[in-house]
C-alpha positions as a Markdown table, in Angstrom:
| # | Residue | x | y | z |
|---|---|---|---|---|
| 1 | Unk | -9.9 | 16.9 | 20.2 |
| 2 | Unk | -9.7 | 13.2 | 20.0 |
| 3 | Unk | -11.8 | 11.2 | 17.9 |
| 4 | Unk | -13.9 | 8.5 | 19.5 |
| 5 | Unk | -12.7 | 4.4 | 19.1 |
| 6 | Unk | -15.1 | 2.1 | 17.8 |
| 7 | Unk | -15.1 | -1.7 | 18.9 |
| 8 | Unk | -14.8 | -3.5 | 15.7 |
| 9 | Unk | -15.3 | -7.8 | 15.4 |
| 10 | Unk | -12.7 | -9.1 | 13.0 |
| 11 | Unk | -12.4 | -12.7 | 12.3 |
| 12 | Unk | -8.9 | -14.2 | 11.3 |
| 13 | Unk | -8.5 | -18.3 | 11.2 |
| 14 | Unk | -12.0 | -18.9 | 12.3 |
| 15 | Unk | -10.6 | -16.6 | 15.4 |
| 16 | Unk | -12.7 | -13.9 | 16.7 |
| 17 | Unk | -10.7 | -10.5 | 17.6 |
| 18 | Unk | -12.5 | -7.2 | 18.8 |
| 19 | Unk | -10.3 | -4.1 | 17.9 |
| 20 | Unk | -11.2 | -0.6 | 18.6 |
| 21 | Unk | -10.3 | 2.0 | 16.3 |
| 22 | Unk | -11.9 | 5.3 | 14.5 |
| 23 | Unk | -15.2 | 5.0 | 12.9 |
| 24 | Unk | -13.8 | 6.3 | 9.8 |
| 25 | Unk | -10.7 | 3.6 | 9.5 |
| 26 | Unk | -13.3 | 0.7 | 10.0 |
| 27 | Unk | -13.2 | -0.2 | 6.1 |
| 28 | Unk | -10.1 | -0.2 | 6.2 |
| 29 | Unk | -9.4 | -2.2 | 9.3 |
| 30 | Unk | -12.3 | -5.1 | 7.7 |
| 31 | Unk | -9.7 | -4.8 | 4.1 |
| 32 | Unk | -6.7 | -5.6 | 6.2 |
| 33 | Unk | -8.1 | -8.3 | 8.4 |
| 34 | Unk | -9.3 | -9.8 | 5.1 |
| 35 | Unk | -6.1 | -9.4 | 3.6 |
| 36 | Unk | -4.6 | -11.3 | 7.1 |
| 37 | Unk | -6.8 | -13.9 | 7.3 |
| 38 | Unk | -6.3 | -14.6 | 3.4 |
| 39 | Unk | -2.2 | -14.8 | 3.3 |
| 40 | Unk | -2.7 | -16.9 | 6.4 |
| 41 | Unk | -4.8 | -19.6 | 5.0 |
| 42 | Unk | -2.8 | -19.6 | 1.8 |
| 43 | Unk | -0.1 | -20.3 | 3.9 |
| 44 | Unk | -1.8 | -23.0 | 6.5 |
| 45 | Unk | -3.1 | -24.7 | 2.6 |
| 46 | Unk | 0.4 | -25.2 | 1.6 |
| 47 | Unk | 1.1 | -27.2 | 4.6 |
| 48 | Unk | 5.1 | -25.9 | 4.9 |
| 49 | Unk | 4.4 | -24.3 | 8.2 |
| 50 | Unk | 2.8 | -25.6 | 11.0 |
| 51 | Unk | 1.5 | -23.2 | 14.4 |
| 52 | Unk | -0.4 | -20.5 | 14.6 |
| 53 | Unk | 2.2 | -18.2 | 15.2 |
| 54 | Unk | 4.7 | -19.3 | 12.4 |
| 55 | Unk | 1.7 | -18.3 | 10.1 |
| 56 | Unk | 1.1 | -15.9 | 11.4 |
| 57 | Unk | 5.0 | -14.3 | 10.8 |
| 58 | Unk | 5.2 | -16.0 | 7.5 |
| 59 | Unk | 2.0 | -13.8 | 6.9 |
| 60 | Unk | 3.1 | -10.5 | 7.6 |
| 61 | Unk | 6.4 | -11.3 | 6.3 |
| 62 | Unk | 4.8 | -11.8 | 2.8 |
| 63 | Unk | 2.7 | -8.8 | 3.5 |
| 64 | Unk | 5.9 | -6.2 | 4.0 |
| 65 | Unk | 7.8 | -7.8 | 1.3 |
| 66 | Unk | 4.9 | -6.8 | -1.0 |
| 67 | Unk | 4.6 | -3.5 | 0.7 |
| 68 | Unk | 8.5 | -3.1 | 0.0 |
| 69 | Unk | 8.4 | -4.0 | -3.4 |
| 70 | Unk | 5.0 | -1.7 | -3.9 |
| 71 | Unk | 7.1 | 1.5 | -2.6 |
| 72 | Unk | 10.0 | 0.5 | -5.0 |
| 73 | Unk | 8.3 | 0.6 | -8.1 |
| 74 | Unk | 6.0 | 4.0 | -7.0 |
| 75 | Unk | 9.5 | 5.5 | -6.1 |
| 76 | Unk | 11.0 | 3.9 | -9.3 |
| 77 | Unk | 7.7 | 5.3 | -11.5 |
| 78 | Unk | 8.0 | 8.4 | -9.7 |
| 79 | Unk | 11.9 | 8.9 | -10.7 |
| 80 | Unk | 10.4 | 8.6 | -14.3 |
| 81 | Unk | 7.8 | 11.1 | -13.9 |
| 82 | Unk | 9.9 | 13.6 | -12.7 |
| 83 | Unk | 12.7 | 13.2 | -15.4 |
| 84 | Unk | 9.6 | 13.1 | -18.4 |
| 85 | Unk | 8.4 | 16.4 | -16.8 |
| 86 | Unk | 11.6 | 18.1 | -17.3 |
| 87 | Unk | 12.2 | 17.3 | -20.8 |
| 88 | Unk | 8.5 | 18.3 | -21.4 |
| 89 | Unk | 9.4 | 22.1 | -19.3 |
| 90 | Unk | 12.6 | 21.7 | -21.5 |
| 91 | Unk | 10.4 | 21.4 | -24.6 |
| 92 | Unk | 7.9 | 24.5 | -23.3 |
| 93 | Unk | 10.9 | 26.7 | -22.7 |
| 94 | Unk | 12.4 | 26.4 | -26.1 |
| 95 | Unk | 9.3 | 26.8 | -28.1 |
| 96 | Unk | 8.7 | 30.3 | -25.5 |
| 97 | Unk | 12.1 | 31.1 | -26.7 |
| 98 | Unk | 11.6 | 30.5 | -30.5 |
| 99 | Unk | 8.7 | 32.0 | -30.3 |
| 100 | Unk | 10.0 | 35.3 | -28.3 |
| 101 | Unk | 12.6 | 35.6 | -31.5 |
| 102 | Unk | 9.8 | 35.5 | -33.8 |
| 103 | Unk | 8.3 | 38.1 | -32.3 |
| 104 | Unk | 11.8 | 40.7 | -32.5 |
């Protein structure tokens, strides 16, 4: 069953856009057009790039670069985990095993 879309008002550049989508995404659709319209006046400020639509690319642009970087460094953190875990079940395993030959 689907779930029903709700129309949403999000404002980006002093522009008003409505955007339908599931009641319980609408936080998260407010956080991104935030997010948007921020990185896009950061961008207009710095006066480098003029149009609408060249800010608007440089914007999500900057936005997937930091979403690139984000994954790296989980999937780099996450490489860490794993390899700490194993030497930890390494540890657990030898003190079962010592303490298996105390036991004999």
């Amino acid at each position: 069953m689907s779930q029903e879309l709700k129309a949403v008002n999000i404002k980006i550049l002093e522009k008003e856009y409505g955007v339908s989508c599931p009641p319980d995404e609408e936080d998260e659709l407010l956080s991104s057009a935030r997010l948007v319209d921020s990185k896009m006046r950061d961008i207009r400020k710095s006066g480098k790039i003029v149009g609408m639509d060249r800010i608007a690319v440089m914007a999500a642009l900057n936005i997937a670069h930091e979403l690139i970087k984000a994954q790296k460094e989980i999937k780099h953190h996450g490489n860490d985990t794993e390899k700490q875990l194993a030497r930890i079940q390494e540890k657990v395993e030898l003190a079962l095993a010592q303490a298996r030959q105390m036991e004999l």
